[in-house]
Structure formats: C-alpha cells, structure tokens
C-alpha positions as a Markdown table, in Angstrom:
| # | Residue | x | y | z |
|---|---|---|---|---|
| 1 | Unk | 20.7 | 120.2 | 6.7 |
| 2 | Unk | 20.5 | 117.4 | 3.9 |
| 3 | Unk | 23.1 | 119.0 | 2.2 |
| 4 | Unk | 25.2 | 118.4 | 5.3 |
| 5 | Unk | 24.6 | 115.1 | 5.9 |
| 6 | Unk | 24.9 | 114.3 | 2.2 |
| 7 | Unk | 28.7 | 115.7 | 2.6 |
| 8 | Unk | 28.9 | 113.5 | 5.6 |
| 9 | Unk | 27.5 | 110.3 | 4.4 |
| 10 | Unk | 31.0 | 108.9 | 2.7 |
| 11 | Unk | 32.5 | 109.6 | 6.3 |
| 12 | Unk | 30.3 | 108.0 | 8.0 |
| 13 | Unk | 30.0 | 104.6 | 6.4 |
| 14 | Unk | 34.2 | 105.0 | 7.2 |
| 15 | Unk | 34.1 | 105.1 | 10.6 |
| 16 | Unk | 30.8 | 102.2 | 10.2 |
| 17 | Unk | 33.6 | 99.7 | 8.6 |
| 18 | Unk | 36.2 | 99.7 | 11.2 |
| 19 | Unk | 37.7 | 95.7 | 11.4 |
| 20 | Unk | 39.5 | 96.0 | 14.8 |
| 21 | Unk | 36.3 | 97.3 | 16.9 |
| 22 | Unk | 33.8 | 94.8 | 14.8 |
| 23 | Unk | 36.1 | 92.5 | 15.8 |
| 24 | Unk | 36.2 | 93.4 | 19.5 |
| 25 | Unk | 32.6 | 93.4 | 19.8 |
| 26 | Unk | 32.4 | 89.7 | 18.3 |
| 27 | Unk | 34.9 | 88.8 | 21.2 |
| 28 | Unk | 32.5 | 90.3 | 23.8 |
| 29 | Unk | 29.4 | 88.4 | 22.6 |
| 30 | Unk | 30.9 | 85.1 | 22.8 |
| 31 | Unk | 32.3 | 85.6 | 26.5 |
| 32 | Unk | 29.7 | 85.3 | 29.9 |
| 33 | Unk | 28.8 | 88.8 | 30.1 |
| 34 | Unk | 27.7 | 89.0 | 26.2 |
| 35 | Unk | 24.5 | 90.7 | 26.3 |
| 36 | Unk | 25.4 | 93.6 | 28.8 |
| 37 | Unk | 28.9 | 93.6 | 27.4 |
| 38 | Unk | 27.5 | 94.1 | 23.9 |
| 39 | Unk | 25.6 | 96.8 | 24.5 |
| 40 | Unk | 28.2 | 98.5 | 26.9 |
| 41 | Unk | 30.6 | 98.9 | 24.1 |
| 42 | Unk | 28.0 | 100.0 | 21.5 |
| 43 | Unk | 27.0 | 102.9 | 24.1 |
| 44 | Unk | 30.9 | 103.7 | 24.8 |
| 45 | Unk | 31.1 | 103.9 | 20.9 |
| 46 | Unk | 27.7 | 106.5 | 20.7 |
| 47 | Unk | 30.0 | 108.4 | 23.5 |
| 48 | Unk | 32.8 | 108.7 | 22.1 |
| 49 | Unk | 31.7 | 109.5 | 18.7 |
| 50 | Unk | 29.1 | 112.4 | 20.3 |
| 51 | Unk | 32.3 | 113.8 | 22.7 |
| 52 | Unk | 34.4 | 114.1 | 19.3 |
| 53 | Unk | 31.3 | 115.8 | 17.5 |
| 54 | Unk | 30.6 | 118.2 | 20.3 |
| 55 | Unk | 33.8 | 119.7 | 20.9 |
| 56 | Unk | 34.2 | 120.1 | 17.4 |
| 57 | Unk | 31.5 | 121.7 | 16.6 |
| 58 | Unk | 31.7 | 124.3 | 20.1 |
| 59 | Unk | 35.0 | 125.1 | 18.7 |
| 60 | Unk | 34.0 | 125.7 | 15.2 |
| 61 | Unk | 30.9 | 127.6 | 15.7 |
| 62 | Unk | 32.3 | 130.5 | 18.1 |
| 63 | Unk | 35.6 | 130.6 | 15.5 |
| 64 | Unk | 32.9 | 131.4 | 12.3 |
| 65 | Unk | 33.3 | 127.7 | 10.1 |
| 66 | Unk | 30.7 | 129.7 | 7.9 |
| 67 | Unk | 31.0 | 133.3 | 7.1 |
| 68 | Unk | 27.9 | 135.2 | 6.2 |
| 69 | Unk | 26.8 | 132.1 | 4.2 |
| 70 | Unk | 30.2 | 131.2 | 2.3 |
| 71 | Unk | 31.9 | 128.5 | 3.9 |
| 72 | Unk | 35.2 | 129.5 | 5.7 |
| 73 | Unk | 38.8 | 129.4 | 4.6 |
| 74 | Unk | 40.2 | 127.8 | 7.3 |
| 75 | Unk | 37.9 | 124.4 | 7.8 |
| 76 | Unk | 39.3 | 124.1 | 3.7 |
| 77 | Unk | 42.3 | 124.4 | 5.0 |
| 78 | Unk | 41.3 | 121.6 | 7.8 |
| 79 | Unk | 40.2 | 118.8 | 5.8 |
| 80 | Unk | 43.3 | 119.1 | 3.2 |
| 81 | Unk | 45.3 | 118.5 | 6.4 |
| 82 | Unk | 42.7 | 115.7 | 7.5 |
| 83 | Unk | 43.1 | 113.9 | 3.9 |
| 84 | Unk | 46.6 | 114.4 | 4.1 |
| 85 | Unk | 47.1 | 112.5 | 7.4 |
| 86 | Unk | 44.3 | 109.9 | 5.8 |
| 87 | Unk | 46.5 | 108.9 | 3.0 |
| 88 | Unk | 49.5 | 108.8 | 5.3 |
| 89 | Unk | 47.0 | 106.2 | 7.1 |
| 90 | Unk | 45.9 | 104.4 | 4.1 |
| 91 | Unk | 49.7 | 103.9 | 3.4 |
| 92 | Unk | 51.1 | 102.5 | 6.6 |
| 93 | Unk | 48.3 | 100.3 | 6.6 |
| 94 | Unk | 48.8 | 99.1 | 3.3 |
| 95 | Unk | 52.4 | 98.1 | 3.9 |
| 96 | Unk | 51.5 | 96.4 | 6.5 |
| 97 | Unk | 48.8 | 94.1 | 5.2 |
| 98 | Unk | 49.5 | 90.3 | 5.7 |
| 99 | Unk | 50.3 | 88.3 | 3.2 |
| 100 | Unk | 49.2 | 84.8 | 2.2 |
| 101 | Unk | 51.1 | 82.7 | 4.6 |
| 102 | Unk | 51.3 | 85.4 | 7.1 |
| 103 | Unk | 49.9 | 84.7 | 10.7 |
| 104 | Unk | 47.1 | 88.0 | 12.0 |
| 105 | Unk | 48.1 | 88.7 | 15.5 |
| 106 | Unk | 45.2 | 90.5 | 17.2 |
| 107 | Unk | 46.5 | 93.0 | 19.5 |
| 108 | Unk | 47.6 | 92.0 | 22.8 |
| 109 | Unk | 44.3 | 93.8 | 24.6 |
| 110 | Unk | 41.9 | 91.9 | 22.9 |
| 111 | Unk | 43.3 | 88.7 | 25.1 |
| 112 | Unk | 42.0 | 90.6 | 28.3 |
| 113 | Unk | 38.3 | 91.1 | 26.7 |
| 114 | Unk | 37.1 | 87.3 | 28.2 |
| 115 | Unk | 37.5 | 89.4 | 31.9 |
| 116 | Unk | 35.6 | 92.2 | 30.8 |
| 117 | Unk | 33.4 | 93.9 | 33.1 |
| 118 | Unk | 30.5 | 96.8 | 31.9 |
| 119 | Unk | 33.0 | 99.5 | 32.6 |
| 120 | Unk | 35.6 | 97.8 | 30.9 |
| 121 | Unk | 33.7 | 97.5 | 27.5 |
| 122 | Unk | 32.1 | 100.8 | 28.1 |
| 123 | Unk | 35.6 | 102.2 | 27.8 |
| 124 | Unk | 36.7 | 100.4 | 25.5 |
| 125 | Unk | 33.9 | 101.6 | 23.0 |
| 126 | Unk | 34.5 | 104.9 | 24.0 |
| 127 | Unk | 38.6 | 104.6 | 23.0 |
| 128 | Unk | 37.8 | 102.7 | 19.7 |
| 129 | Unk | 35.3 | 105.5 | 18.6 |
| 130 | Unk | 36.7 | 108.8 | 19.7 |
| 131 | Unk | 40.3 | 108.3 | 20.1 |
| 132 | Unk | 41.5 | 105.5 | 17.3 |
| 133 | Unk | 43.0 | 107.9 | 14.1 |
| 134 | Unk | 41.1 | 106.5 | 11.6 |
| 135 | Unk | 38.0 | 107.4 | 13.2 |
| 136 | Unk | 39.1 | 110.5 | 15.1 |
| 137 | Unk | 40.3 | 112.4 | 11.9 |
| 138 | Unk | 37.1 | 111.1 | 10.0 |
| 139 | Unk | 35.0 | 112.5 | 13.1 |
| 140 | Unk | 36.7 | 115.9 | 12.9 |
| 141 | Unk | 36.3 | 116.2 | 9.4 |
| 142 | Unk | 32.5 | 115.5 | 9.6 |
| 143 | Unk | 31.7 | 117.8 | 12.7 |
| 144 | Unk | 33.9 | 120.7 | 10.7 |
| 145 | Unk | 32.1 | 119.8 | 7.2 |
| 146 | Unk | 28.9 | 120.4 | 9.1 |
| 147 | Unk | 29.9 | 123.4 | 10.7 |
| 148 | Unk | 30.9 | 124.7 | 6.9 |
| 149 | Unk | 27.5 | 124.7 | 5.7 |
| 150 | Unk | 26.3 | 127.6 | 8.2 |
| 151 | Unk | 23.1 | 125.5 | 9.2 |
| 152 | Unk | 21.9 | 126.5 | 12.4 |
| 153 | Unk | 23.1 | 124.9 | 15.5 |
| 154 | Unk | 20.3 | 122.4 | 16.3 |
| 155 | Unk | 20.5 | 121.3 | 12.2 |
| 156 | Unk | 24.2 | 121.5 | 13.1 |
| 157 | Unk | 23.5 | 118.6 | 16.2 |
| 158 | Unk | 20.8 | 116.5 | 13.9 |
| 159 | Unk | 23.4 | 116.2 | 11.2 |
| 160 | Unk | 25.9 | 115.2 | 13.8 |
| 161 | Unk | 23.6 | 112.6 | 15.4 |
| 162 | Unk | 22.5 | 111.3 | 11.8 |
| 163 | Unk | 26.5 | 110.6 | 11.3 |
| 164 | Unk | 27.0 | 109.0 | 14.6 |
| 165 | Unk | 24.3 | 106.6 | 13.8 |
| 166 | Unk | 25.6 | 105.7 | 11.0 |
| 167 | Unk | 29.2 | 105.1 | 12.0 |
| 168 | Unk | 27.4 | 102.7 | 14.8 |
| 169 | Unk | 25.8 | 100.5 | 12.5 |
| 170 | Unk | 28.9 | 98.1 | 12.2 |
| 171 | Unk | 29.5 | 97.6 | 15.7 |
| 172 | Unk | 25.9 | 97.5 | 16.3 |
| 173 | Unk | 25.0 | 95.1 | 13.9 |
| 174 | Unk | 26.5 | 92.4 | 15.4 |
| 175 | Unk | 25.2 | 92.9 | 19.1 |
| 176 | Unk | 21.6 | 92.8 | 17.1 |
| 177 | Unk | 22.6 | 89.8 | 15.0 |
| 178 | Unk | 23.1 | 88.0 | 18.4 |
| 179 | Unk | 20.0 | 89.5 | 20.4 |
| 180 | Unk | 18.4 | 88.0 | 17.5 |
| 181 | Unk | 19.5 | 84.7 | 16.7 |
| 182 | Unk | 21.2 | 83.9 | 20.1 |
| 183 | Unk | 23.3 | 81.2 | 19.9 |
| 184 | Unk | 22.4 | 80.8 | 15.9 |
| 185 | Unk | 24.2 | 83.9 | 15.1 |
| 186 | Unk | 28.1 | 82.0 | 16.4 |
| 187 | Unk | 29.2 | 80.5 | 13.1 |
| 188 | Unk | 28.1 | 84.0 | 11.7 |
| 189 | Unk | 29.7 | 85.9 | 13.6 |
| 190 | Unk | 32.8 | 83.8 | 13.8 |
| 191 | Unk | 32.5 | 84.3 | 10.4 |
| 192 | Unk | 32.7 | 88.2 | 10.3 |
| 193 | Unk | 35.4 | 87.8 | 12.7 |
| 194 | Unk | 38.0 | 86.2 | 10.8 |
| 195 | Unk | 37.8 | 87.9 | 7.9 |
| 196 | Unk | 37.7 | 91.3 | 9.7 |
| 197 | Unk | 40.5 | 90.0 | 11.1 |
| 198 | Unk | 42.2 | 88.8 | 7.9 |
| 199 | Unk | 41.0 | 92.1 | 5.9 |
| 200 | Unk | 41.8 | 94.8 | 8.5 |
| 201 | Unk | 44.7 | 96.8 | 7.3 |
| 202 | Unk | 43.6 | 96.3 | 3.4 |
| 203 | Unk | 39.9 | 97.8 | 4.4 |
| 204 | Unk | 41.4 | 100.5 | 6.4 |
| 205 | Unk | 43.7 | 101.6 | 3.4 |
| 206 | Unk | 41.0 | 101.9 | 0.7 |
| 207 | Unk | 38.8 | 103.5 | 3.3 |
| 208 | Unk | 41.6 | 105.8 | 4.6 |
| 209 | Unk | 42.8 | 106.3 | 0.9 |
| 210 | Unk | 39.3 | 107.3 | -0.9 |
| 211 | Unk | 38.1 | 109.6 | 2.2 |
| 212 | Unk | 41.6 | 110.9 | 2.1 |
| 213 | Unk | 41.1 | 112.0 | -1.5 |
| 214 | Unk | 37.8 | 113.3 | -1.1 |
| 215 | Unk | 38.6 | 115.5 | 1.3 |
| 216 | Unk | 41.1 | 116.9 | -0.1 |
| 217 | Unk | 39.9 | 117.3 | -3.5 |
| 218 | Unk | 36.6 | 119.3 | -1.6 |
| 219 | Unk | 39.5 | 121.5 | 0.6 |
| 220 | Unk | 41.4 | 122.8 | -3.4 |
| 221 | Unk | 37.4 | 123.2 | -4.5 |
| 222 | Unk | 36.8 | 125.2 | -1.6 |
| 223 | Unk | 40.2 | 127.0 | -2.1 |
| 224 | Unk | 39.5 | 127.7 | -5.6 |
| 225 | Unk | 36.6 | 129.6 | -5.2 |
C-alpha cells in the first residue's frame, strides 16, 4: 500500500492546487450562508472525488489492472493516454494565460454563488471534483495507478481515501482558515483569491504539464519491461 500512495502523491497535490474551485470556495465564505456553504462544497468535493475513485477502481479490479503480481499492460497503456490529454491541457491553458494588462474574467457561474443554497454548493463541489478535466484525468490515473500495484481491495480503498484527502486540502483549507479566524481570515482570503484568480491558467499548465510527463514517462517504463 505505501508503495501505492507514494505513486499517487504527485497526483494528489494536482488536484489539491486547483485555482478556479479555491477560488469558488473563497466566494462562498464571504456570502450569508458561509459556514454551511463552506462545508457543503468541501463535502460535494470528498463526493465527487470518492464516485471517480470507485468506479475506477470496480472497473479495473474485475478487468485484472495487476496480473499475477506484474502490473498490467493495458493501465500502461491508460496513463500514456492520460499524460497525453494532460499536456494537451497544460497547453491550452498556457496560451491562454493573461497577460499584464489583461482583465481575469471569472466565469459567468461564479456571479450566481451569492444565492447559493446547501444543495447548490454541494453540487457544485461535486462538479469541480469529479467532472472538471484536470481533476478527472488526474483521478483516473490515481484509481488505475493503485489498481496496478495488485494490493488487495481494502489497501486498494485506503490508498484511494489517502489521495482524496489530499486533493481536499486546498479547498478545505480555506473553510478552516475561516472557522478559525472568522472574520480575521477576509483580507487573507481575499488575498488567495486574487492571485488564484490571476495565476489560474499558468498553475494549471505546470501542474497539467509535469503530471502529464510523469505519467507518461511511468506508461514507456511500464511498456519497456
């Protein structure tokens, strides 16, 4: 098991630094229905995350990610497509990075999030976790890297849980920062917002970029062999 959450780790603190749902989550703690709104969206996020992760791994289990010990041919095959799609990420983001004098627009949902109900922000974690690319193809390639090693199924769900935890902290931390300090934490987390804001698409291309690589430098190691 530690060697799969040692492979997981890098994939992980990806999904952990994601600007746009940071960002969201500021926006939430700011509006009426901060403290149960916070902790809606962190909840949707654990969902959504644990939904990817268990289909995943039901599908990869049955279909042998592991055979007879020696990792299977086919997940190799799976994360050189996963890194592939990763750097085709990392460059559309890249391009479209602002510039100096360039206005960040937020997208248009985040100007709904002040009427936010429970549901709403449950949802929305859910979406930002499980269904956003970055985070979906990262998600895949963790459940499928654990599913590689051959650990049993229960190691198989620890692992899983130990990398959802992980790829929680970032929206997390700011719902604790504000539980906290209460109203203390608003320049701070005004803070983090704007330059989440500022630094979204440049983050998500170094993060899409050196996952990307990794995984497929581990898929032509795995095919090598």
């Amino acid at each position: 098991m530690g060697e799969a959450i040692g492979q997981i780790l890098p994939m992980a603190v990806g999904v952990a630094l994601s600007p746009i749902p940071i960002v969201a989550v500021v926006l939430m703690l700011v509006t009426a229905r901060a403290r149960v709104n916070g902790l809606a969206f962190v909840l949707g996020w654990l969902v959504g995350l644990a939904v990817v992760g268990v289909i995943v791994l039901a599908i990869a289990g049955p279909t042998g990610a592991s055979d007879e010990g020696q990792p299977a041919e086919w997940v190799d095959w799976m994360k050189l497509v996963l890194g592939g799609l990763l750097l085709l990420v990392a460059i559309r983001q890249w391009r479209s990075r602002p510039h100096e004098d360039d206005e960040v627009a937020a997208p248009k949902w985040m100007g709904a999030i002040d009427s936010f109900g429970p549901g709403k922000a449950l949802g929305a974690g859910v979406l930002l976790a499980g269904v956003n690319p970055k985070n979906l193809l990262l998600s895949i390639a963790a459940a499928a890297t654990i599913a590689q090693t051959g650990i049993p199924g229960s190691e198989q769900a620890i692992a899983y849980a130990v990398f959802t935890l992980i790829g929680t902290i970032g929206v997390a931390a700011p719902v604790i920062l504000f539980f906290a300090l209460g109203e203390r934490s608003r320049q701070m987390l005004d803070g983090l917002k704007t330059w989440m804001s500022r630094n979204n698409a440049a983050i998500m291309a170094v993060l899409c970029l050196v996952i990307g690589t990794k995984l497929i430098g581990d898929a032509i190691s795995g095919l090598s062999t």
